[in-house]
C-alpha positions as CSV (number, residue, x, y, z in Angstrom):
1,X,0.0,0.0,0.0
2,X,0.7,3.8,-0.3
3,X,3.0,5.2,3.0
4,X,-0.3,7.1,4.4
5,X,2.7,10.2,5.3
6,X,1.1,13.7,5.7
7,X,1.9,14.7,2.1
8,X,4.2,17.9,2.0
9,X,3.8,21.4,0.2
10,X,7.0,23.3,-1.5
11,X,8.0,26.5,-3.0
12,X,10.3,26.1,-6.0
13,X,13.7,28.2,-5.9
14,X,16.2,30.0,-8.9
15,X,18.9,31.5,-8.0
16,X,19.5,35.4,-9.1
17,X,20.7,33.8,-12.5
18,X,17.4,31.9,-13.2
19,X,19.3,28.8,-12.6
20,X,17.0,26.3,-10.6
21,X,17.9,24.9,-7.5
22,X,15.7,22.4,-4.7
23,X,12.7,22.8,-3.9
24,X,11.8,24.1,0.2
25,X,9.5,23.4,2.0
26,X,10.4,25.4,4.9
27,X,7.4,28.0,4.0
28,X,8.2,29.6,7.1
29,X,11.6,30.9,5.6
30,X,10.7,31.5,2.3
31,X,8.1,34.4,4.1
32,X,11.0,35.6,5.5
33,X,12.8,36.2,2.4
34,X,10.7,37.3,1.0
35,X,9.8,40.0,3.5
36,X,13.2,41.0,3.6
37,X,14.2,41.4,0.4
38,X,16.2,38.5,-0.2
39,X,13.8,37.4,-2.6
40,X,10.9,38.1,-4.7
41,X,8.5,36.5,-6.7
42,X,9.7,34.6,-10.1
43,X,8.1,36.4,-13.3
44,X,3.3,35.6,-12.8
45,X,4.1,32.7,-10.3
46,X,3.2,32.7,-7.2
47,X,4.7,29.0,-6.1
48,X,8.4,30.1,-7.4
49,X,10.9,32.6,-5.5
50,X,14.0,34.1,-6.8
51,X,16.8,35.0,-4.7
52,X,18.2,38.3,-5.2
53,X,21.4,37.7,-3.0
54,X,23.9,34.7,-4.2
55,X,23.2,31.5,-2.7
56,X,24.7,27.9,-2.8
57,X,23.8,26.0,-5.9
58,X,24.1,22.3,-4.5
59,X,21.0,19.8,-6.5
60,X,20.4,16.9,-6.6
61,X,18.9,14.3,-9.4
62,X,15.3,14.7,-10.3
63,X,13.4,12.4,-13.0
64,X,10.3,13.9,-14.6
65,X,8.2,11.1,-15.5
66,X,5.5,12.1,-18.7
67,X,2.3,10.4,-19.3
68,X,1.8,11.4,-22.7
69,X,-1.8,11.6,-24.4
70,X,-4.8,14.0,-24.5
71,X,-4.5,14.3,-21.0
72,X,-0.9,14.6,-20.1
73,X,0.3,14.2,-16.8
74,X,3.8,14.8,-15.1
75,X,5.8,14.2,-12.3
76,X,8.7,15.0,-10.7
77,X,10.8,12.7,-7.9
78,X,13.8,12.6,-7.0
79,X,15.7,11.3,-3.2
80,X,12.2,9.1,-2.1
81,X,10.0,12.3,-2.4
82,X,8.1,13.8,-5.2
83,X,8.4,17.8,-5.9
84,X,5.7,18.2,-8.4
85,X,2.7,16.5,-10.2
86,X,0.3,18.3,-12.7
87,X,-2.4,17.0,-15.2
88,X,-2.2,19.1,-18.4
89,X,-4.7,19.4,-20.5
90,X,-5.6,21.1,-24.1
91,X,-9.1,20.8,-25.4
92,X,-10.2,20.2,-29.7
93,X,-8.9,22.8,-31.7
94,X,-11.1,21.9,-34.6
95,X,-13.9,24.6,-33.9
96,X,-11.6,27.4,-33.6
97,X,-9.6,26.4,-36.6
98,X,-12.7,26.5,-38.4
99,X,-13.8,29.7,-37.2
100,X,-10.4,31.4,-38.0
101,X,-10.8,30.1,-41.7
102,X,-14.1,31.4,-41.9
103,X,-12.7,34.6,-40.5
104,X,-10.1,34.8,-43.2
105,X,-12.1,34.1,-46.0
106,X,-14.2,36.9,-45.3
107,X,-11.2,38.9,-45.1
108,X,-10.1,38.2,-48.1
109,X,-13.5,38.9,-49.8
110,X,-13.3,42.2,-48.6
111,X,-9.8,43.2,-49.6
112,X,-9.0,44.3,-53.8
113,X,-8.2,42.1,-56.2
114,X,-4.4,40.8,-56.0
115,X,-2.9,38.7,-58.6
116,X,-2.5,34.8,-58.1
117,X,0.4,33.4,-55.9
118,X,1.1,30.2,-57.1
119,X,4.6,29.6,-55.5
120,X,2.8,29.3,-51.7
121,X,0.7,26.2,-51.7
122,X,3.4,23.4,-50.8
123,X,3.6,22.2,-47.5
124,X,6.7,22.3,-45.4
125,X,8.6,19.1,-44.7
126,X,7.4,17.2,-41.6
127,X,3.8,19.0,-41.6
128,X,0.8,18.2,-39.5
129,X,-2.5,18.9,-39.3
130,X,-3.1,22.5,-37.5
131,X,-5.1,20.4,-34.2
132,X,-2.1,17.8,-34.0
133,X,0.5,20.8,-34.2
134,X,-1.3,22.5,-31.8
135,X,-1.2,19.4,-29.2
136,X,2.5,18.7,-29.8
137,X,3.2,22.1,-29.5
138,X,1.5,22.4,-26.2
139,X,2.8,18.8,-24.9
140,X,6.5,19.8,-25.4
141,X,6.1,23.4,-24.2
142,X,4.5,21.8,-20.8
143,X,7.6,19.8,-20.6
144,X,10.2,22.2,-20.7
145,X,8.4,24.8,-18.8
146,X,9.1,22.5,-15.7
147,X,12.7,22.8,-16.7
148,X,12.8,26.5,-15.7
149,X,12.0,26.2,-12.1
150,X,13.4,22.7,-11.2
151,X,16.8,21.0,-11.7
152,X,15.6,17.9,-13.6
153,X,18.4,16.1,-15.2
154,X,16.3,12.5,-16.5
155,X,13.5,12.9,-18.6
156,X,11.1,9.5,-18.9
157,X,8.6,9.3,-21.3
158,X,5.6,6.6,-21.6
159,X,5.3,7.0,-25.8
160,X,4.7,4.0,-27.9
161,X,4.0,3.7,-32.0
162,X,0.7,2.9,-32.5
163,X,-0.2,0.2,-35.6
164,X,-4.0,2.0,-36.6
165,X,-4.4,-0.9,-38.8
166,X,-4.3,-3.8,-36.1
167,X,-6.6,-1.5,-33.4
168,X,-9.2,-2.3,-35.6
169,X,-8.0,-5.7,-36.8
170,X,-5.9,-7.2,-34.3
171,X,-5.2,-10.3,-36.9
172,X,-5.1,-8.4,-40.4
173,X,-2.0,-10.0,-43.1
174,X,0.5,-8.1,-44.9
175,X,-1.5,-7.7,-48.1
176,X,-4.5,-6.9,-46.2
177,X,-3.1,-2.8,-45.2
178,X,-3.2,-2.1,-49.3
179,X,-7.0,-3.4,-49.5
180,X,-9.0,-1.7,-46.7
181,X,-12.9,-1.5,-46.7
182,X,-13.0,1.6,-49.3
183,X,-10.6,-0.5,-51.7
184,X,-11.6,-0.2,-55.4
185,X,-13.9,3.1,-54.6
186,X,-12.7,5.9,-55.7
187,X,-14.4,8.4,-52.3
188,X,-16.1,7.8,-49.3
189,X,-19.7,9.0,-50.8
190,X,-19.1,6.2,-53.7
191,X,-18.0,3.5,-50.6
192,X,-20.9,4.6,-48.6
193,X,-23.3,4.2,-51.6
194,X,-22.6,1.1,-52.1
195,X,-22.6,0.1,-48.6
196,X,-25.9,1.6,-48.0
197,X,-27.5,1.3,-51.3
198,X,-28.4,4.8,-50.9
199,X,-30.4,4.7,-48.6
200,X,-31.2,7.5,-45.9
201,X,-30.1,6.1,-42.1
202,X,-33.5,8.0,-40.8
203,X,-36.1,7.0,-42.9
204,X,-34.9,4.0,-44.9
205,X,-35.8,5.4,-48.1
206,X,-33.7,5.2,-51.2
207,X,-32.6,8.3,-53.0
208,X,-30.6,9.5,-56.0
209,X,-26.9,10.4,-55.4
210,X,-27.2,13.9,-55.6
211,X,-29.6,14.4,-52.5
212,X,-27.6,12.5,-50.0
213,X,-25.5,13.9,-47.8
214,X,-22.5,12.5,-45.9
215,X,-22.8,13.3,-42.3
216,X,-20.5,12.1,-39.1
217,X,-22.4,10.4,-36.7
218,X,-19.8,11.5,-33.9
219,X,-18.6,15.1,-34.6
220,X,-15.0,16.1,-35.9
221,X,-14.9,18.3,-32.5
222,X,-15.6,15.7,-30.8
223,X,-12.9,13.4,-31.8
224,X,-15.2,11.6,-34.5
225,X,-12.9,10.7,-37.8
226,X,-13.5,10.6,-41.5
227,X,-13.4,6.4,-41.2
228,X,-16.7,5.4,-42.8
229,X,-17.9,3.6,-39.5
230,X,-18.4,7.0,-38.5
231,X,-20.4,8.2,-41.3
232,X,-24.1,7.6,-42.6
233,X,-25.9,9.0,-45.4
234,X,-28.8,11.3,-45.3
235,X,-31.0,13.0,-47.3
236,X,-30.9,16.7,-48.1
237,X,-34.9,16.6,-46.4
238,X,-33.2,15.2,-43.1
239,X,-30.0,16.8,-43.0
240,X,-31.2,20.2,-42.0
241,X,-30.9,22.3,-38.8
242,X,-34.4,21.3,-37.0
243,X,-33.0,17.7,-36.7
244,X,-29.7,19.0,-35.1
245,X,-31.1,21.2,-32.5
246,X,-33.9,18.8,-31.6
247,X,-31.2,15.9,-31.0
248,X,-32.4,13.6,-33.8
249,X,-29.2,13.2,-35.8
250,X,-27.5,12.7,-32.2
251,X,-29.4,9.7,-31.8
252,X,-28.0,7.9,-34.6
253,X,-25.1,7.3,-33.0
254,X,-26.9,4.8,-30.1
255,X,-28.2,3.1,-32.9
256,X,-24.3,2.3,-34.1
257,X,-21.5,0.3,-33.5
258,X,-19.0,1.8,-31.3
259,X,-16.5,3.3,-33.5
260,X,-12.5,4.1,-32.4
261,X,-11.1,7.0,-31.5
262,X,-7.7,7.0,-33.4
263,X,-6.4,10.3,-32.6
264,X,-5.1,9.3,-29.3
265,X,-3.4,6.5,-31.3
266,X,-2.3,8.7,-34.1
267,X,-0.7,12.0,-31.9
268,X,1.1,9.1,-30.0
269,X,2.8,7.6,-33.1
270,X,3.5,11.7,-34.2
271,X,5.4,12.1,-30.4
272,X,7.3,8.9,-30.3
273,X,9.0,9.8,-33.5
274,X,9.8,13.8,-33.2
275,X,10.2,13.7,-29.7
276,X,14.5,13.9,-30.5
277,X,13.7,16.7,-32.2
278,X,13.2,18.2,-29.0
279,X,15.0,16.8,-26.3
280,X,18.8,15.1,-26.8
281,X,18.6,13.1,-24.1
282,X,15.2,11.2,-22.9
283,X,14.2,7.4,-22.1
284,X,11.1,5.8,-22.7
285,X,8.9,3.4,-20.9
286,X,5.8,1.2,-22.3
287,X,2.2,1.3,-20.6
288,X,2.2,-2.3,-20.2
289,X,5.2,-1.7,-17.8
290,X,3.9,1.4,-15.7
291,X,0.7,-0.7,-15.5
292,X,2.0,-3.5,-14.0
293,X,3.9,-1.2,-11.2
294,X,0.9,0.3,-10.6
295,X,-0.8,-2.8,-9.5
296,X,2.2,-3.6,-7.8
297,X,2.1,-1.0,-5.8
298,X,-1.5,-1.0,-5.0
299,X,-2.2,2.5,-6.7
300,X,-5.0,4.0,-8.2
301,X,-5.1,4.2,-11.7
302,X,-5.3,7.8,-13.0
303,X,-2.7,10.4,-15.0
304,X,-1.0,11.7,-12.2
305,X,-0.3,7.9,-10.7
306,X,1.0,7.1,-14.2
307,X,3.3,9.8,-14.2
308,X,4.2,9.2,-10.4
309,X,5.4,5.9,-11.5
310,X,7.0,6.9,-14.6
311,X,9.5,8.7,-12.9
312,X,10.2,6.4,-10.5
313,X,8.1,6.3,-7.5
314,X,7.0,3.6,-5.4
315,X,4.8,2.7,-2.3
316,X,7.8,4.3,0.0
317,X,7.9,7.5,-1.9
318,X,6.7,10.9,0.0
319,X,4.3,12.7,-2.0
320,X,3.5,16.1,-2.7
321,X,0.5,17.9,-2.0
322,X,1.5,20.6,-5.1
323,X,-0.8,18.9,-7.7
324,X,-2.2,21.0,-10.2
325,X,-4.6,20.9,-12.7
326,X,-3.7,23.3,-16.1
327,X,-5.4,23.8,-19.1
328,X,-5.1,25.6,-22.1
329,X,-7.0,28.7,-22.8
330,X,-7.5,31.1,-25.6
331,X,-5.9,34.5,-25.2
332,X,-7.8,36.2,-27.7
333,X,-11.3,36.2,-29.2
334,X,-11.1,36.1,-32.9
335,X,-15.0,37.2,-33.4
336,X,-15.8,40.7,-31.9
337,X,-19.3,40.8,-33.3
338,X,-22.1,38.2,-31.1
339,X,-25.3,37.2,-32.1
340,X,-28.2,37.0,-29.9
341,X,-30.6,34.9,-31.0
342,X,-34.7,36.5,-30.5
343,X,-36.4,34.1,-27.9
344,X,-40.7,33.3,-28.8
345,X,-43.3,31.4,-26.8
346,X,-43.8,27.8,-28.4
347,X,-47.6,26.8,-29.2
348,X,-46.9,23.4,-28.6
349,X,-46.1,23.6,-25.1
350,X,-45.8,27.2,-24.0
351,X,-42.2,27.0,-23.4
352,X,-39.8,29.7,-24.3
353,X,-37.4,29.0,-27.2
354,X,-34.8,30.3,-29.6
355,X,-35.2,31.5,-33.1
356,X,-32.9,28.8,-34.5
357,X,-35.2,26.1,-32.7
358,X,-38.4,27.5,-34.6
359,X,-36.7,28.2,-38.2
360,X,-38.0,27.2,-41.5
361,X,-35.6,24.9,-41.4
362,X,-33.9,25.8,-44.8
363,X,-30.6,24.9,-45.4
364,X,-30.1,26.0,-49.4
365,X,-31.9,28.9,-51.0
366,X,-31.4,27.6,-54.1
367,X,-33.0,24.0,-53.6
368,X,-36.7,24.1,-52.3
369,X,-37.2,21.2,-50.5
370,X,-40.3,19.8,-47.8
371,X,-38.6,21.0,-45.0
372,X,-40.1,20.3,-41.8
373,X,-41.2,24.6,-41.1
374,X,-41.2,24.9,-37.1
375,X,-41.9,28.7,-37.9
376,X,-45.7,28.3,-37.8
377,X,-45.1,27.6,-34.0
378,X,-43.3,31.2,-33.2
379,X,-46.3,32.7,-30.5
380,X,-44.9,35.5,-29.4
381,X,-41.8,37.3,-30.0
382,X,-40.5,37.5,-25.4
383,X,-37.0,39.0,-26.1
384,X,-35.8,40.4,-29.3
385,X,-32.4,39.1,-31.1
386,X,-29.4,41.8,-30.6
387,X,-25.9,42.3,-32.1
388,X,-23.0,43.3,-30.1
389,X,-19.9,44.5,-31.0
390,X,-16.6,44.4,-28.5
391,X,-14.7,47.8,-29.0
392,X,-12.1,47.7,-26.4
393,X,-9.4,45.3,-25.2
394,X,-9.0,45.5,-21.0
395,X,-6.8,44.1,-19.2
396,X,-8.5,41.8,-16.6
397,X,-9.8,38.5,-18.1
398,X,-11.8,35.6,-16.7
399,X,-9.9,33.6,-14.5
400,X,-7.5,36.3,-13.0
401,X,-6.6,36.3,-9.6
402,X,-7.3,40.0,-8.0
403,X,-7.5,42.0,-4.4
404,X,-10.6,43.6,-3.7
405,X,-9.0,46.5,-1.2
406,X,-12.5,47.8,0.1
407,X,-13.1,44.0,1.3
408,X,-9.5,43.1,1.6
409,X,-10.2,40.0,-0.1
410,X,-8.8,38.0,-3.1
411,X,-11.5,37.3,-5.9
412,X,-11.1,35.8,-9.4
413,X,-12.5,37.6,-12.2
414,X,-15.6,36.3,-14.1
415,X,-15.5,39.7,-16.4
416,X,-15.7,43.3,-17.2
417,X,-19.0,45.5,-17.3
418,X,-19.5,49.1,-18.0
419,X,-16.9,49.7,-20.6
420,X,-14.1,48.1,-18.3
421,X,-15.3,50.2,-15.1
422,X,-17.2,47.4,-13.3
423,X,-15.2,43.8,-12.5
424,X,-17.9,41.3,-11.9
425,X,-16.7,38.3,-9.6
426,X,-17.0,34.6,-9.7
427,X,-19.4,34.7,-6.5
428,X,-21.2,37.5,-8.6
429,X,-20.5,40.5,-6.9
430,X,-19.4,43.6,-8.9
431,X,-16.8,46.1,-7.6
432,X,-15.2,49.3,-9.1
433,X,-11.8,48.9,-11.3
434,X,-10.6,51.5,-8.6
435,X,-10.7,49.2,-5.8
436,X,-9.0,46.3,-7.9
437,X,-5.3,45.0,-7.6
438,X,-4.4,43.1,-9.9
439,X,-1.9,39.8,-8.5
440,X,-2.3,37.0,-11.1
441,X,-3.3,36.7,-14.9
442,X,-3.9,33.7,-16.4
443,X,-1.8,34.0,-19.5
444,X,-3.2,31.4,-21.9
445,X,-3.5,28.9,-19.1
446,X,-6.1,28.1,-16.0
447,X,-3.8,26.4,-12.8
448,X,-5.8,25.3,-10.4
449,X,-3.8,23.7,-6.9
450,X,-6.2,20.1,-6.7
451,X,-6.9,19.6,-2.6
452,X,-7.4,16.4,-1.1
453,X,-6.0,14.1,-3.8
């Protein structure tokens, strides 16, 4: 079993250099420095000191154990104790790719004519979808941030190829990768034709080519893939907007076989091979191997375990109670302009819904089609739809960490009212700018201590 030790906190040190040194956790000392002088905060932390005055630089060897994946957790040990532990985590980038691109060609629709550039459309050596890029990007930068406050010197990492073929046939033959379910179809539609023999998945009626629609049963945002166990065919009657809002086109998906998720697979196989690219010198471990330890040593399996184990620690090990939680944020809102959609009464039941859920349901303008018209059910018009247009940029953000001086008390910012005069709080009280102090942004990225883990 676990040791059942009191679990210990710790304030990470750099010297006046930036060098890192060992972690303290004589809290009691490090207010004194800091009182004094002898210290001050390092850069937006507030768990990091740096000593203004030389000090000894005497360390010892740490291992950072990685858990690689969507979720990626981390560890730190080193001398039977562990210094640090955090779950990372960076969420679909798929919508706001989308948006940007929709952004841009909008742009670009506005702007005069400029002759064609012909000599800017090859990709790069080594490129990668923008999500994947994205959640490399974001893995390795989480790595080496831990490198600027603690004197790690092993790096372990739990990466393994993955083989996409054999997840979904564990027994499939040489030949077999070059003839895979869409073999001798030229697209997807012309495999899914033929598989469905064009029928629509709602209704079961057959129609021509031309009014089908391919349509992903688990969204791309939601890690659903262009594989076509993941896509059904529907007709341009059933594929419209009134079936999305109303959940109709969700349910098709309990109706279907499970399908995999391969990007977990897939980003793994991208980080086992460009992780030298990065780092000279790293070692890595299999799952199979931190799983066994973990049952070993009688732990629960989560992220922060795996990573625990990773870099080395066992049943004896002290932990640490500095366990955090991070996860990626958006520094800036690409779309200034919001919609507000009108709210009406519903005949049907009297409740009060949005425009979108009582449209025509129209999808094309230039195809008149028997829509299913939710439109005659609009009542009354309760709240009328509204446009809003963000003019100024303030400083305070969601998330941020202030001191309220008239209550003496330190809030975190929900947002900014009344042209950045008003700072509305996460308990949902408001307070004047005037009386803010500002002692933490968030910077791209929410950390959150986790208590009682």
């Amino acid at each position: 079993m676990m040791s059942e030790i009191k679990k210990v906190d710790y304030i990470y040190v750099v010297d006046s250099n930036g060098t890192p040194l060992m972690p303290t956790s004589r809290l009691g000392m490090v207010r004194r420095w800091l009182k004094t002088g002898q210290a001050k905060w390092f850069g937006n932390s507030r768990n990091t000191i740096q000593f203004v005055r030389p000090v000894t630089t005497n360390t010892q060897e740490l291992t950072l154990g990685v858990d690689a994946g969507f979720h990626l957790g981390l560890s730190v040990v080193g001398n039977q104790r562990e210094y640090y532990a955090a779950e990372s985590l960076r969420k679909s980038e798929k919508d706001r790719i989308t948006s940007r691109r929709e952004l841009r060609r909008s742009r670009r629709g506005r702007l005069r004519y400029r002759q064609a550039r012909l000599d800017n459309r090859r990709r790069k050596d080594g490129w990668l979808a923008p999500s994947i890029q994205h959640r490399l990007d974001f893995t390795i930068k989480e790595i080496k941030r831990l490198y600027t406050f603690l004197p790690i010197t092993n790096l372990v990492v739990e990466v393994t190829p993955f083989d996409n073929q054999k997840l979904l046939n564990p027994n499939i033959k040489g030949w077999q990768y070059q003839k895979g379910k869409m073999h001798g179809f030229k697209t997807i539609k012309d495999y899914l034709l033929a598989r469905d023999n064009y029928r629509d998945a709602l209704d079961g009626k057959q129609y021509p080519a031309s009014q089908l629609r391919v349509h992903h049963l688990v969204q791309r945002k939601d890690g659903g893939s262009n594989q076509p166990d993941n896509l059904v065919l529907l007709s341009d009657i059933n594929h419209n907007q009134a079936n999305h809002n109303n959940g109709i086109l969700a349910k098709l998906k309990e109706n279907r076989q499970k399908t995999i998720d391969y990007r977990g697979a897939y980003f793994m196989s991208v980080l086992a091979t460009r992780l030298s690219n990065y780092f000279e010198h790293y070692t890595t471990t299999q799952g199979y191997l931190t799983a066994n330890l973990i049952q070993k040593y009688e732990i629960e399996k989560s992220h922060l375990n795996d990573a625990f184990i990773i870099a080395g620690g066992t049943d004896v090990t002290l932990r640490t109670s500095n366990v955090y939680s991070r996860q990626k944020l958006r520094n800036n809102n690409r779309i200034l302009q919001k919609f507000y959609d009108a709210k009406y009464i519903d005949r049907r039941d009297g409740k009060q819904k949005a425009g979108k859920e009582l449209s025509s349901g129209r999808t094309r303008r230039s195809r008149e089609l028997n829509y299913d018209n939710l439109r005659q059910f609009r009542k009354e018009k309760v709240k009328k739809g509204r446009i809003s247009i963000r003019r100024n940029h303030y400083q305070l953000r969601p998330h941020d960490i202030v001191l309220n001086t008239r209550t003496n008390q330190i809030e975190t910012v929900k947002g900014v009212q009344n042209s950045g005069t008003v700072i509305k709080f996460q308990t949902g009280k408001t307070c004047s700018i005037k009386s803010i102090v500002s002692l933490y942004h968030v910077n791209g990225i929410l950390e959150k201590k986790i208590e009682n883990i």
